[in-house]
N, C-alpha and C positions, 0 to 999 in steps of 0.2 A: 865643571860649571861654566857657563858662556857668560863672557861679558859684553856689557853693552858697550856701543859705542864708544862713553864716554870713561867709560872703563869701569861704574859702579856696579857692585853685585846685586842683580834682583833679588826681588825679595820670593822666597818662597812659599808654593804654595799651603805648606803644612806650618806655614808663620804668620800668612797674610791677615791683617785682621779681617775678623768676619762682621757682617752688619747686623749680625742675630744672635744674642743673647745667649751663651753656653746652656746647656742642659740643666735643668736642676737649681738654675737660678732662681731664689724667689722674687716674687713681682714685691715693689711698694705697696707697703698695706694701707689698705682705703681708709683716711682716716673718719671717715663718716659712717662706716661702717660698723668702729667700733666706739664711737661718741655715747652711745648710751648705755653701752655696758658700762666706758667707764663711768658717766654720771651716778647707774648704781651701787657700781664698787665706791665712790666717793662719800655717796648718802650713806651705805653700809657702814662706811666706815669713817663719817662724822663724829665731831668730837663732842665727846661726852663729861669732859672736864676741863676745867679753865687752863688754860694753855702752861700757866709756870709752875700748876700743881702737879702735871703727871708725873709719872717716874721717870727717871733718869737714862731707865734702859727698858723704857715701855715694848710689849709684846707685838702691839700693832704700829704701822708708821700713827704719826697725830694730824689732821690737818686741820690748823686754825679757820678762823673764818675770813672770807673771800678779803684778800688783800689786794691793792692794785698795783700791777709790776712799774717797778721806777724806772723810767728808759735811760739810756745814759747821758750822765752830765753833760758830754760834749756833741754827743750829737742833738739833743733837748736845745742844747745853747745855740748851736747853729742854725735852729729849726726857729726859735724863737727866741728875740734879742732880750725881751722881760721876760724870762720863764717864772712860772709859778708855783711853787709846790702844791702838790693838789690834795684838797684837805680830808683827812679820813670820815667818811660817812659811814652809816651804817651799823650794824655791831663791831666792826671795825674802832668806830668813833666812843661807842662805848664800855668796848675793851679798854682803851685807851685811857677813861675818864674809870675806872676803876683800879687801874693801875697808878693813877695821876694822886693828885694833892686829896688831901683828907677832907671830906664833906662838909667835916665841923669847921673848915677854915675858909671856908667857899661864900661869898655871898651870896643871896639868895636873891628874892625877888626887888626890883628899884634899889636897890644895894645893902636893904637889911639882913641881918644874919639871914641864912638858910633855916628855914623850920623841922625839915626833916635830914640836918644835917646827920642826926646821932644814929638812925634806925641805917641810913644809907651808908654810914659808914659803920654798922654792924654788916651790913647784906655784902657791900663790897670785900669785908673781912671775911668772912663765910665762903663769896666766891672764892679767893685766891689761895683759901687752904684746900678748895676742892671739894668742902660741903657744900655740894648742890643742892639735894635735899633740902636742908638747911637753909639757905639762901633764898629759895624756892617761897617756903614758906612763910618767912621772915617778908619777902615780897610783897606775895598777895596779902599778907594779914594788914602791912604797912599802906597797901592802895587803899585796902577798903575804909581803913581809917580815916586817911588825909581826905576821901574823895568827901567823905562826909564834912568832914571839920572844913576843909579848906573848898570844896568842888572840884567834879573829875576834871575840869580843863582848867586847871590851875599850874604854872610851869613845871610847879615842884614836881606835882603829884606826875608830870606828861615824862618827866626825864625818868620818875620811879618805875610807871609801866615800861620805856624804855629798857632800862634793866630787868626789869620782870621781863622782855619777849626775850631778850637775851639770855639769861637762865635757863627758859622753856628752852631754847636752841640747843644750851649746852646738854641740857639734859634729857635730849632729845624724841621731843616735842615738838619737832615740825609747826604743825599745821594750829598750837596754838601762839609759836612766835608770827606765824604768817601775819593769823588773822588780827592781834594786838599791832603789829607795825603797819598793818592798813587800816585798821582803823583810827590810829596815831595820826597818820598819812594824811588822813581826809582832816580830822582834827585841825591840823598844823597848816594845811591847803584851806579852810574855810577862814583861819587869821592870819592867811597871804603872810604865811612862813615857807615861802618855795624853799629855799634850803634847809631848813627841818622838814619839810613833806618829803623831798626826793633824801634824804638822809631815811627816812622810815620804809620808802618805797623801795630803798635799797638792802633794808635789813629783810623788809616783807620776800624779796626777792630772793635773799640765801637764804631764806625756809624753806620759799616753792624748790629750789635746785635741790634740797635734802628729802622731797618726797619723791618715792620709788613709784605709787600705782602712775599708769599713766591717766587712766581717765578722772581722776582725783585730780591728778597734774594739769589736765585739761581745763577742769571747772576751777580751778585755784587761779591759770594762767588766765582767763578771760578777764576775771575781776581785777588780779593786777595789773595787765596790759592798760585796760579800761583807764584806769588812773593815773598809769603812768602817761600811757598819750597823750590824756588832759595836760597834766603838766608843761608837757612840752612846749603846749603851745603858748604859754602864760610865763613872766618870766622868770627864770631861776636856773640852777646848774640843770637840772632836766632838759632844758629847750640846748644846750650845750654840749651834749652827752648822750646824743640819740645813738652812737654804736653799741651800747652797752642796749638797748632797746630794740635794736636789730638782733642782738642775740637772744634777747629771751626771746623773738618773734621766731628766731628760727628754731629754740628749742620748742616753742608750741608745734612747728611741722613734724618735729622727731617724735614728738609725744601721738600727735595723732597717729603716724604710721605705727606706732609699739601697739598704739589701743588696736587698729585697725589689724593687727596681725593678732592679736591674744582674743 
């Protein structure tokens, strides 16, 4: 073997690296490529019972409903010196309020007891054994009651539908929790409740992500974009939070090319 001048051994050429990729290496998988398979395996396999009912050693993974990732403490703090906890919207919010303090102990409207403290904490009880069904019905039977005695845009009665699209979710019903949290949505936007509207337009939202067809996905996405834009521009957490609105804008283009290719 020759040495160099400086006396170091070359490097050889059955060592040298090469600038080309070994044989048989696989490429990076395109993740946009497989975005909307996974979107259907996810809808497939939405959850169809309240999250602390399943089994223990359930058959399929469970996935709750869309939660928003915590970034970490210390880079959050570094990023901003008053950080905020950012507060659960959505069926997020009333997962939460089902899980929380008993109905019958809640006040209700200007701070008088709750009126449908007792029906709401039967339907919450029903959720969290897992009787959907149950729940379900206990629900609708409870709206159609209140809407009369009290009228449909009465708080009580707005938080009940609230749990009623939530059920439909669980119970998986899509397209009727869609269309109850947009129509909540506009509800709660015509008594400039920007943070209860974008709270509904966010529930409305993990329905649309739980419908498979696309061209269904299509006419679903129009109406909700629609409303959610509006938002934006008026004030509340929506005008705040337009990435979450660039992505459903971008799952409208995946939906069109699915429709366009089926």
């Amino acid at each position: 073997m020759d040495l160099r001048p400086d006396g170091a051994v070359p490097a050889s050429p059955e060592h040298a690296p090469s600038p080309f990729p070994e044989a048989g290496t696989p490429a990076a998988p395109d993740q946009d490529r497989y975005r909307d398979r996974y979107e259907d395996r996810a809808a497939e396999h939405a959850p169809h019972r309240f999250p602390e009912a399943a089994s223990a050693t359930p058959a399929e993974p469970e996935l709750k409903p869309l939660l928003a990732l915590t970034p970490d403490p210390e880079s959050a703090a570094a990023l901003d010196p008053d950080p905020k906890p950012t507060p659960a919207r959505g069926f997020d919010a009333v997962a939460e309020a089902v899980l929380g303090d008993d109905p019958r102990t809640l006040p209700g409207t200007d701070g008088a007891p709750a009126l449908l403290g007792e029906p709401m904490a039967q339907i919450n009880e029903a959720v969290r054994a897992g009787r959907i069904d149950v729940a379900a019905v206990l629900a609708e039977r409870t709206v159609l009651e209140a809407s009369e005695t009290l009228g449909p845009e009465h708080p009580e009665v707005l938080r009940l539908r609230e749990l009623g699209a939530y059920i439909a979710y669980l119970a998986g019903d899509p397209l009727r929790a869609f269309h109850v949290s947009l129509d909540l949505a506009r509800i709660r936007r015509r008594a400039r409740d920007g943070e209860a509207a974008y709270g509904n337009v966010q529930s409305a939202a993990a329905a649309w992500r739980a419908v498979r067809d696309p061209l269904q996905g299509l006419n679903l996405g129009n109406e909700l974009l629609g409303l959610w834009t509006e938002l934006t521009t008026e004030d509340g957490p929506a005008a705040d939070d337009v990435e979450e609105l660039e992505s459903a804008r971008a799952r409208m283009l995946r939906l069109a090319e699915r429709a366009r290719r089926s």
